[in-house]
N, C-alpha and C positions, 0 to 999 in steps of 0.2 A: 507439487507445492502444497504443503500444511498448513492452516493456521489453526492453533487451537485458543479457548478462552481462557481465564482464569477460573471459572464455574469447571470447569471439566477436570481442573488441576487439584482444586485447591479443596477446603472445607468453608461451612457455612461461617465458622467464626476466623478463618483465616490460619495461612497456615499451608503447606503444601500434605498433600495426599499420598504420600510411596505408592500405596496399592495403584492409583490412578495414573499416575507416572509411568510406572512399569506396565499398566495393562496397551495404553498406548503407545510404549516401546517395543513392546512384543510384537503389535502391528504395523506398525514403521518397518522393524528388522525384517519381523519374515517377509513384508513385500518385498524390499531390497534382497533379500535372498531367492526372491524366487519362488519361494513359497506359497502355492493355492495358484488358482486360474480365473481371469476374466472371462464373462462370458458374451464378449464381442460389444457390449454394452449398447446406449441409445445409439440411433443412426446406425446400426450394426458396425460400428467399427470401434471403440473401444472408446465411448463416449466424447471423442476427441474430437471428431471429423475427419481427420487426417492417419488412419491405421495407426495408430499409437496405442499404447498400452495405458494412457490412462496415469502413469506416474510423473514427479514433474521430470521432464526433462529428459524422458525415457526413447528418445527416439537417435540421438546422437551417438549412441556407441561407447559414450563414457559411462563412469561410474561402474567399473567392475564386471566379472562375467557375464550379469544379468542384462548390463546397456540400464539399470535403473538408476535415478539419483532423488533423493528430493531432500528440499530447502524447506525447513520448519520456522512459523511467527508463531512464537510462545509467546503469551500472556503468562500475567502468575508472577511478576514479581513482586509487586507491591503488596498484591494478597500475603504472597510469601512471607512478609517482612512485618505484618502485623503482630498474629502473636508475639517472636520474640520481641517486640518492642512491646507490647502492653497495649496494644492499640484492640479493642472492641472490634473495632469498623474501619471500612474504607475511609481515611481523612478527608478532607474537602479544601485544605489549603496547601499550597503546590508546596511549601518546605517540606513539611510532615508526608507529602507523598514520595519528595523527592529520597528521604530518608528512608522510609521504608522501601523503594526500591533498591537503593543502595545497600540492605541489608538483605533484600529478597534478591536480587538479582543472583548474587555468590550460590545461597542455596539451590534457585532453580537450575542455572547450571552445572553445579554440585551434584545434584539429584537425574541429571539428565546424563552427567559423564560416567556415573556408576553403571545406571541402569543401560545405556549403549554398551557399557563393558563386560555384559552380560553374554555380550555375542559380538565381543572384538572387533566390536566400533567408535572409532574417534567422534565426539564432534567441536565445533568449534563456534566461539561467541563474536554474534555480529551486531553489536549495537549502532541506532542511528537515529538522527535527525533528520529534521526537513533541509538545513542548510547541508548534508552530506550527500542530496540526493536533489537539489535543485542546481547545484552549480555545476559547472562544468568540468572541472578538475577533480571535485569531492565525488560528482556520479561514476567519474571512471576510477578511480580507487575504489569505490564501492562493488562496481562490478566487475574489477579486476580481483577483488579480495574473496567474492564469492565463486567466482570460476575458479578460483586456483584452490581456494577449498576444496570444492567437487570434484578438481582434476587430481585430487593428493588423496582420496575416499574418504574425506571429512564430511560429516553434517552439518552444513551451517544451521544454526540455530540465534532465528534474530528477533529482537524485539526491539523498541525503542527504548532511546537513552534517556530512560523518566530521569536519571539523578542530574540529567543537567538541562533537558531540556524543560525551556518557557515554556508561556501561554503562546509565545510568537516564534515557536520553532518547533512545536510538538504537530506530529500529526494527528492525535487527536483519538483514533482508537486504533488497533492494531489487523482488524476489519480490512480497513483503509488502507494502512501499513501493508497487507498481504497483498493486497490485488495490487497496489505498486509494487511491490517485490516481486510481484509473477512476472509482471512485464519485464522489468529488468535482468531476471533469470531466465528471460524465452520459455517460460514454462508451459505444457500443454495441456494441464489441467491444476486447477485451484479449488482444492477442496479444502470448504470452511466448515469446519467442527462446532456444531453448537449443542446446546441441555434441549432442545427438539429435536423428531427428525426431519425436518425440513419446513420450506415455505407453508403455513397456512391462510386459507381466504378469514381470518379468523381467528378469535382467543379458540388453540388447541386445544382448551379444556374446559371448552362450551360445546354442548351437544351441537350435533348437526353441522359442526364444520369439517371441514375436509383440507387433504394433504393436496399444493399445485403439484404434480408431477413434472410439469417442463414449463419452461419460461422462453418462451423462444423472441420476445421485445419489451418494449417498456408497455404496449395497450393491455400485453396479458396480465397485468397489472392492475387496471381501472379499476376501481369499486372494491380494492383488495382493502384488509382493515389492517394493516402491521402494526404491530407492536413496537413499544420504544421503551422498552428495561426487558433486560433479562430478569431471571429468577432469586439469582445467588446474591447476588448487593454488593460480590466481591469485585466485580468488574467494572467497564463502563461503555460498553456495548450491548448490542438489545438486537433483534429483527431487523431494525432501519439500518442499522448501519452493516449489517451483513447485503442485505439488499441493493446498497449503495455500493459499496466493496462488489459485489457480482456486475453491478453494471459501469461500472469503470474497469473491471478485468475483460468482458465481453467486448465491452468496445474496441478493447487492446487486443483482440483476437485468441482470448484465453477464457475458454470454457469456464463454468464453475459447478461445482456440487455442494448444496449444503444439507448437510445431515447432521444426525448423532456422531459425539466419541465415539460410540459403543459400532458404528456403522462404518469406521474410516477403513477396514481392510477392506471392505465390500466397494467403497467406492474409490478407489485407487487400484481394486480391481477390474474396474470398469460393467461393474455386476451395476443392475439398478435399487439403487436405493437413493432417499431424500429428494433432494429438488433439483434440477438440471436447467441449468441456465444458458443457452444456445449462444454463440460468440455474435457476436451484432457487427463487429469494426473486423477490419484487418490491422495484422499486425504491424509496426511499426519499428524501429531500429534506435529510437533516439529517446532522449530523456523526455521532450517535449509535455506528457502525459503527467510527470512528476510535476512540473511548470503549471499545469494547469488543476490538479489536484492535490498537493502538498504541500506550495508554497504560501506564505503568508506576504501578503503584498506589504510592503513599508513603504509607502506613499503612493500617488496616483498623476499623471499625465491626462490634459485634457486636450485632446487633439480637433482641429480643426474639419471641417468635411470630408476637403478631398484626400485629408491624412487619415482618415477612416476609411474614406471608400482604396486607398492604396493598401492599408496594411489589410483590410478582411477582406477584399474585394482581392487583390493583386497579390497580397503575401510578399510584401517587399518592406524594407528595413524601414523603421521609424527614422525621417531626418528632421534637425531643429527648425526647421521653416514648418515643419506642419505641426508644431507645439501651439496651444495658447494661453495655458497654464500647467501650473505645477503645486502640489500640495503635499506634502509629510516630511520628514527629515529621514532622508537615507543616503547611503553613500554608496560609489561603484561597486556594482554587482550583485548589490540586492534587488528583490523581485517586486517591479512595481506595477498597478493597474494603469491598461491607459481607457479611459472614456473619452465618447462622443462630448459632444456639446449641451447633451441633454442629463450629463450627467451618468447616463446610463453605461457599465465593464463594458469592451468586445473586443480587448486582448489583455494579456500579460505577459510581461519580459524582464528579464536583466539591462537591467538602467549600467550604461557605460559613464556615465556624470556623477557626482554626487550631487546631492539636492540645494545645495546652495552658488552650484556653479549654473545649473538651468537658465532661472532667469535672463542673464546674459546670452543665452544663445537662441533664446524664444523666436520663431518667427524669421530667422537671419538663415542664408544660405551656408553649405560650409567652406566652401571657397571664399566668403569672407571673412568667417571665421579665422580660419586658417591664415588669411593673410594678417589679421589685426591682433592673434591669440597665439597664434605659434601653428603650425600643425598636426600638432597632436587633438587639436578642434580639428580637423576636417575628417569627421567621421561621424557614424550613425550614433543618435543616443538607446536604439535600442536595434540590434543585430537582427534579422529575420532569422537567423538559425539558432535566436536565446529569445524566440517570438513564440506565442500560442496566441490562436483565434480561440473563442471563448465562444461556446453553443450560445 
């Protein structure tokens, strides 16, 4: 698994890069060919923990004679789409972005299907939101669309759907966007491409700092100074949000490396270079991780005690007897926060009600419900299996 930014793609005035394009196609192809050797990487086994080669998805048997595959998060399209529109700069109001995505997007995968056809490789475009990867139905079309990519030797190549997505459906940088994609992909390494090479305790280009070589929790962290902009101005990711993106992959049981462009055959070879970030959580099989990282909550549940101490305590379904309020306007199926008493998150779910039918069930068993409603009330307003406990 790849992500790259749009600093690594594009130029300073906007615009995509050929020469930069190609030179990270040419690393991409020859790993998937086979091309060059890992050299057993950290942990001596191919930075992964688990004998893998370090590529995503490289342990399974698919993807071609090699058993390699990997799933690419491009950035670059809104950059892309400057020039020809006459835009100077990055815009700051979401039309004029969604536009220029919509004209950058063609090109970048334009420029991705040439350069793959360099060496008689497909790839294939996978745009998304948060609503295609928080619900239920929309996650597994999503991960059915990118298995059957992989299993057909296509390259998915995905990024978010700037031309349609909100302030309230975007995830916000493609950082973020990767390390959810890893999870989803079962991938066994997440290397994030940035204009460094890797984690510093410090501005890189102040004397006296130094490169982290391994991040093995969140303490090795303390007293670090990161940075929050990147370089280029054409993005809108920085250090933090790669940071963040490693520790939500981690906890997902998916390693990370963040380096240079210039370093991605090296570190997909399982060679060391940039910053290695040790997996923290075990892997998981469900969307849940999407739930509590990508969705944008559209109203909130305030639940009572013992409906807190049941849902984080017992991990059992939210029922309307342990509601005591209800606040925003949203309808079945959207993802809403529930809080304690104190006002204070400590989960999020998929609301089975819409927001104006609550009220009415506040506080009430659902076997009354059911008897005075019909029975289609005699059910949870938020499923333990469309639940997240919230750290």
């Amino acid at each position: 698994m790849v992500k790259v930014g749009s600093s690594s793609l594009t130029t300073a005035a906007g615009g995509l890069d050929a020469d930069r394009v190609d030179a990270l196609v040419d690393v991409l192809a020859k790993v998937l060919d086979g091309d060059g050797k890992g050299d057993g990487g950290r942990d001596g086994n191919s930075k992964g923990g688990d004998g893998r080669s370090g590529d995503s998805k490289g342990g399974d048997g698919k993807g071609g004679a090699n058993g390699k595959e990997i799933v690419l998060v491009s950035s670059g399209a809104i950059a892309a789409g400057l020039a020809p529109l006459g835009l100077d700069r990055r815009p700051r109001d979401l039309a004029r972005q969604q536009a220029a995505a919509s004209v950058g997007q063609g090109l970048l995968v334009a420029r991705y299907t040439a350069s793959f056809a360099r060496y008689g490789r497909r790839v294939g475009q996978v745009l998304l939101t948060t609503d295609d990867t928080s619900r239920r139905a929309h996650y597994r079309n999503a991960t059915r669309t990118l298995d059957q990519l992989l299993a057909m030797g296509a390259l998915p190549i995905v990024n978010e759907n700037d031309t349609v997505a909100t302030d309230e459906i975007r995830f916000g940088d493609n950082d973020r966007l990767a390390a959810l994609v890893a999870h989803l992909v079962r991938a066994d390494l997440l290397v994030l491409l940035s204009d460094v090479d890797g984690l510093y305790d410090g501005d890189p280009r102040t004397p006296g700092t130094s490169r982290i070589d391994e991040v093995r929790g969140p303490r090795d962290l303390d007293g670090v100074s990161i940075g929050s902009a990147g370089r280029s101005g054409v993005g809108t990711g920085g250090m933090v949000t790669k940071v963040e993106a490693a520790r939500i992959a981690t906890a997902a049981g998916v390693p990370v490396v963040l380096t240079s462009a210039s370093r991605a055959g090296d570190a997909l070879l399982g060679r060391h270079t940039g910053t290695y970030f040790h997996r923290t959580g075990r892997r998981s099989a469900n969307r849940l991780l999407w739930l509590a990282h990508a969705s944008a909550p559209r109203g909130a549940l305030t639940l009572d005690d013992g409906a807190v101490r049941a849902v984080v305590e017992r991990r059992t379904s939210l029922l309307p007897a342990g509601i005591a309020a209800v606040e925003g306007e949203f309808t079945a199926g959207d993802p809403v926060e529930l809080r304690d008493t104190e006002g204070r998150p400590v989960a999020r779910g998929l609301v089975n009600f819409d927001a104006k039918e609550i009220p009415q069930l506040i506080g009430r068993s659902t076997r009354d419900l059911a008897r005075e409603l019909g029975p289609a009330y005699e059910r949870e307003v938020v499923h333990r299996d469309d639940l997240v406990v919230l750290d």
